[in-house]
N, C-alpha and C positions, 0 to 999 in steps of 0.2 A: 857585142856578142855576134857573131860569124856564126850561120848556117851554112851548109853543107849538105847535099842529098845522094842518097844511096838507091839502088835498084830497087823497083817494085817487083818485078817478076817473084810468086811464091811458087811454089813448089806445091800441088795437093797432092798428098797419097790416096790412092785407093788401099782402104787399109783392111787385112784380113787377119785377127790379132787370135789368139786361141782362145777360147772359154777357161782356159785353166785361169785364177787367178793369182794373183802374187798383191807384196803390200809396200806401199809407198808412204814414206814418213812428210808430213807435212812442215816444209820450212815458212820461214819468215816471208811474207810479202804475196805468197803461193795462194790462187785460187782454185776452187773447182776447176773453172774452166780454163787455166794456164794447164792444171796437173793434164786434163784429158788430151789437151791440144799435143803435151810433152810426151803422154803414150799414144798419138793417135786412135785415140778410143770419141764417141760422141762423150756426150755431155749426159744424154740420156742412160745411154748405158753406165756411165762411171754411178750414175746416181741408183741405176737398175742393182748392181753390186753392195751399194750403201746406203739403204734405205733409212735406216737411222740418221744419215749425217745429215744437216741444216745447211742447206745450199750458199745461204749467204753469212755464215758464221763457222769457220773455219780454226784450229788452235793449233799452236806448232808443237809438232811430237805428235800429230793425231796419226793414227793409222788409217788407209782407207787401200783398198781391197783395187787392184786396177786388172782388168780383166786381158791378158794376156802371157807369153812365155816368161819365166823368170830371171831375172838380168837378162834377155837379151835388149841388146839397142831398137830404137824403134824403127832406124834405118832399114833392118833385116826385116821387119814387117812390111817393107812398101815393093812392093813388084812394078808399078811403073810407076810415074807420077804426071799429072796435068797444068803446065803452067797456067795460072791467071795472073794476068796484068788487073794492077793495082794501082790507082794514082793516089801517089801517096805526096799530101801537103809538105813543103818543103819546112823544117818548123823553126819555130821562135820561142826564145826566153823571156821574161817577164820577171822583173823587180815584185818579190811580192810583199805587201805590208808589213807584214814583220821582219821577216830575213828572209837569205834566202832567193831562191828563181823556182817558177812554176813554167815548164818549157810544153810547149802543146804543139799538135800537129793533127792529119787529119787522113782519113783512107776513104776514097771514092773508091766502089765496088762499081766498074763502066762494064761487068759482064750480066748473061742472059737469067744467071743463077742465083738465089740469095745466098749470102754467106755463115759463117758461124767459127769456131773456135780463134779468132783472132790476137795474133800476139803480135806487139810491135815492141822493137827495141829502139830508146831514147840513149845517148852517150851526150856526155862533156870531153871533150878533150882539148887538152892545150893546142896552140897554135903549131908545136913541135911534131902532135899527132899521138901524144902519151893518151891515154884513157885516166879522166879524173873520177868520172860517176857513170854508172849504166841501171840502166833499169827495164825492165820487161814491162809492157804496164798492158792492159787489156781495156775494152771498149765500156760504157754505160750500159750499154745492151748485148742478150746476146748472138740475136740476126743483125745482119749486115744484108738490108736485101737489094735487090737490082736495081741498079741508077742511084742509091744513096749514100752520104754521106756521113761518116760516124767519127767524131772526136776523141783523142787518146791525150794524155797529159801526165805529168810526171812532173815530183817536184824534189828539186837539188839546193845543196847549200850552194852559198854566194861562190863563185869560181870566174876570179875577174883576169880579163881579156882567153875567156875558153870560146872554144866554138862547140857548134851542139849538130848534130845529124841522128838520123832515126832509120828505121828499115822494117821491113813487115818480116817477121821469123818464120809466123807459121799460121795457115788460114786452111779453112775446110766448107768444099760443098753442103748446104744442108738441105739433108735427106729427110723427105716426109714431113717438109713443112707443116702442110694445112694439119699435120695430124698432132703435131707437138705442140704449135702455135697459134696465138688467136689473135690477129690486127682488132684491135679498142677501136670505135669511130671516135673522132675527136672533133670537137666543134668551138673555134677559140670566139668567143665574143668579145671582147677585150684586148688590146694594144696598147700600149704608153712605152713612147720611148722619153728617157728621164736621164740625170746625171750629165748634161751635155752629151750626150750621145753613147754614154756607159754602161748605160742600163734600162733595160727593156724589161716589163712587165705583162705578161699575158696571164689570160686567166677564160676559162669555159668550163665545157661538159667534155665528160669520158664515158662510154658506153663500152661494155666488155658483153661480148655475143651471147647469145643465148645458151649456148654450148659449151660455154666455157670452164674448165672445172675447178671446184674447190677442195682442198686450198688449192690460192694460184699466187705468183705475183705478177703484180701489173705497176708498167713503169709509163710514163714520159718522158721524152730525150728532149729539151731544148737545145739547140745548135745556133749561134749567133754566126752569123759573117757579117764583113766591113764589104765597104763599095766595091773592092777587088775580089770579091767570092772567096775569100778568104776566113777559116772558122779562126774567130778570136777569143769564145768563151762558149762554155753550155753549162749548162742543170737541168739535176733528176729528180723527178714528184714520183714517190710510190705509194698507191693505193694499200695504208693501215686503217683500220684490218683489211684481208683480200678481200675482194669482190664480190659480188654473189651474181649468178648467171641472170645477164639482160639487166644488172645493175645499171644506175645513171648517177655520176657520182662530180661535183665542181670541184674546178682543181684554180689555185692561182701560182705562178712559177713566175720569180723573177733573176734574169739571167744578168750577169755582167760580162763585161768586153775586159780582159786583158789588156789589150793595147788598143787600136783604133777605133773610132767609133762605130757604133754596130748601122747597118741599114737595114739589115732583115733578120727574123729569126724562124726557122723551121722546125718543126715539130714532130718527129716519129711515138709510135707505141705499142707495145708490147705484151703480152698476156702468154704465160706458161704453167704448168703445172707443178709442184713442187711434191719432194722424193717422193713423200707417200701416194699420189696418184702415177709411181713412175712403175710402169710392170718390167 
């Protein structure tokens, strides 16, 4: 299996979309946050519009309200655009247990700004350059903030001697962090790397701030990398039920490595509010 890398430069709109709204049918594989990223809308406001919908439970055929002109392209919404450089992990495919390839890869955000609506596109293609399998896939979390690293993965039927390359489609500045978002303190007490070197176990505390509102969801991102800083595997712990402000709650998360063996594993986290606290 041959990788291949594609340009990181994205493209961010400054985007000025109309209040009028219009309605977008939800397909197969579609999230909240792919639909927002596809009108250029936040995430906040797609949810401002559909206070009813369950952010992480999604049906195809749903109707959901997207706050802008009707059919037009979103192209016509962007008046200029801001590159940011992205480094984007060159990625690998992986045998996985049953059948089948799980291909991963990785986006360093090396700008001054946290990120958010991230979409990256994974491809298989024969060695000819045919396209066998594509897939949009989106991140664990949904900031991307300055200086860190967020894992994306995709998984394809067996496709023997294909090569795989990936590309970032679409990413956006996030506005009004501190006011949407709450950073969890996280304190790991616990380490065990296990399996020959495949699997890493941590386990602590998670505090969500004093302010933080209910309902929320609250995540942990486990990120593995191998000796080459390389992300080889993550997993996500969500705090069921949400949180309750200045909560203190133990978490244990055990990650595996896809391919090489892991040397370190990093940990992000996340706290937001969910539609009904979205005005």
């Amino acid at each position: 299996m041959a990788a291949t890398f594609e340009p990181t430069q994205s493209a961010t709109p400054e985007l000025r979309p109309s209040p009028t709204p219009f309605k977008h049918v939800v397909e197969e594989t579609e999230t909240l946050l792919y639909i927002a990223g596809l009108y250029g809308v936040s995430l906040d406001m797609l949810l401002a519009v559909n206070p009813e919908v369950n952010p992480t439970v999604l049906r195809i055929g749903q109707e959901l309200l997207i706050p802008g002109p009707e059919g037009e392209p979103i192209a016509s919404l962007i008046p200029t655009t801001t590159p940011i450089p992205l480094a984007l992990q060159p990625p690998a495919c992986y045998q996985r247990p049953s059948a089948g390839l799980s291909c991963l890869t990785a986006v360093t955000n090396p700008s001054a700004q946290d990120l958010e609506n991230l979409v990256v596109e994974i491809r298989l293609r024969t060695r000819s350059g045919d396209v066998l399998h594509t897939a949009q896939v989106f991140p664990p979390l949904n900031l991307l903030p300055s200086g860190e690293t967020m894992p994306v993965a995709a998984a394809f039927p067996e496709a023997e001697g294909s090569e795989v390359s990936a590309r970032v489609i679409g990413v956006m500045p996030a506005n009004e962090v501190e006011a949407r978002y709450r950073r969890p303190e996280v304190l790991r007490s616990a380490d065990s790397l296990q399996g020959g070197g495949r699997s890493w176990l941590t386990s602590g505390t998670i505090e969500v701030p004093a302010d933080v509102p209910v309902p929320n969801r609250t995540l942990l991102l486990a990120t593995a990398f191998d000796d080459a800083d390389r992300v080889v595997g993550y997993a996500v712990w969500e705090a069921e039920p949400p949180m309750q402000a200045g909560e203190v709650r133990t978490f244990t998360l055990r990650v595996f490595s896809l391919g090489p063996p892991i040397a370190r594993v990093e940990i992000l986290s996340e706290s937001y509010a969910l539609a009904s606290n979205t005005e």
